[in-house]
N, C-alpha and C positions, 0 to 999 in steps of 0.2 A: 920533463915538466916537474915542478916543485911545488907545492901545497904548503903556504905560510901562515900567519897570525896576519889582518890586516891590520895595519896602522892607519893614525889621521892622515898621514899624508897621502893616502891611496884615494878617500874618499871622493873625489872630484872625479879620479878616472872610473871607480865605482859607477857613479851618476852618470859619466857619458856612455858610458855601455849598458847601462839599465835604458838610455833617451834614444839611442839608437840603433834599439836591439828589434833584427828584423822581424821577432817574432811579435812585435806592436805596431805594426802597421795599419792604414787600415784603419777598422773599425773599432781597434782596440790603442790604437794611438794616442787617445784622450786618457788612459788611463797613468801612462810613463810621462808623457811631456812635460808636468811640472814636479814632476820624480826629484830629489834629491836625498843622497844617503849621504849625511852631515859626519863630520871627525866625530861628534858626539855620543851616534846611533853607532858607530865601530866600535865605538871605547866600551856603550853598554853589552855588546852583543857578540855573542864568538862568530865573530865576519872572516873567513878564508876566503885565500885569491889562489888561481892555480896560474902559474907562470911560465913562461915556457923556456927554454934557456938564452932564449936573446934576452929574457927581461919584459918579455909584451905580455901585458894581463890578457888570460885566455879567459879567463872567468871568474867567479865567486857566488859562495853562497852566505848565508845572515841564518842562525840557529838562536832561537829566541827556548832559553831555558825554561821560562815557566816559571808557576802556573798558568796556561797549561803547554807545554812544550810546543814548538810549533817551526818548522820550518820557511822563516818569513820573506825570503829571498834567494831564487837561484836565478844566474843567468849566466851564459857561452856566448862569447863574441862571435858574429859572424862567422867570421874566416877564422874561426876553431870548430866550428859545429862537425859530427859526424867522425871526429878523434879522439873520443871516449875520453873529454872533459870530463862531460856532464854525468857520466858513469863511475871516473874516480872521486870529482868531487858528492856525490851522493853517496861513495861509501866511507869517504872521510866522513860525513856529515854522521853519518851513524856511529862511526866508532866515537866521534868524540861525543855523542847524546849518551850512547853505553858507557863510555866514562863518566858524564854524571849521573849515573845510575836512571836516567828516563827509562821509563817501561817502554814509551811511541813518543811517537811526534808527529804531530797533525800538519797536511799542507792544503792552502786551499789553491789549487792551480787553475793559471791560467786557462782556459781552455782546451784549446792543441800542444799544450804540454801533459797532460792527463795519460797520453800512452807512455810517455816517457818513465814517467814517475812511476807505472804500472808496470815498466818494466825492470824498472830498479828495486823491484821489492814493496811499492805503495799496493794498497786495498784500499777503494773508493768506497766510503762510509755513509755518503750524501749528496749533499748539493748545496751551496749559500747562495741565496737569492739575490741579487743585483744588488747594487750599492747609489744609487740614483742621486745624483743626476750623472757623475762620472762615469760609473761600472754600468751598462745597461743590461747587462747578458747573466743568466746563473753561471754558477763556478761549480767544478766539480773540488767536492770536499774528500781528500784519501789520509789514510793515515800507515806510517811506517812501525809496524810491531815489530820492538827489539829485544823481546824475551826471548 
């Protein structure tokens, strides 16, 4: 597996793995469906894809530098889950936050992703309250200390 810089050209495959990602199913389904991660939102944003060696996007996450730093996208395809994507891309995601000198970086997570992140090193901080009408459920708020 290989850990890149995304490009515009990625973005489309971005969006359909964000729209078909099992973990929106369900009752959380409404929140991805009109999901789109645009060539524009890559250009602003240090977006990484992890790849596997045939070339098939395993995943990617979206690091929103701040103010105030924020981890604003991770997602593992399906049929990568459980092969320690989601565990290299979350420590890429800090090395390059430690490169620009962020102290943390806040993630507000999904909700059944909340152990995950707690096992990569996140401390849950809080809670964000629904985002109505789409979000109906709180969000556990953690955040990743990089000092």
């Amino acid at each position: 597996m290989v850990i890149r810089r995304a490009t515009a050209a990625d973005a489309a495959h971005l969006t359909e793995l964000v729209r078909h990602s099992g973990a929106y199913r369900g009752a959380y389904a409404a929140m991805v469906e009109d999901y789109e991660v645009t060539a524009e939102y890559v250009a602003a944003h240090d977006v990484f894809v992890a790849e596997g060696e045939d070339g098939r996007l395993l995943g990617f996450y979206a690091l929103l530098l701040g103010p105030p730093a924020e981890l604003d996208l991770m997602f593992v395809a399906d049929t990568a889950q459980g092969l320690g994507v989601g565990r290299r891309l979350a420590a890429h995601m800090k090395e390059r936050a430690r490169a620009a000198g962020l102290p943390a970086v806040r993630v507000v997570s999904h909700p059944p992703s909340e152990g995950f992140y707690r096992s990569v090193g996140a401390v849950r901080v809080g809670t964000v309250p629904a985002a109505l009408p789409r979000i109906t459920w709180e969000r556990p708020e953690l955040v990743f200390a990089l000092g």
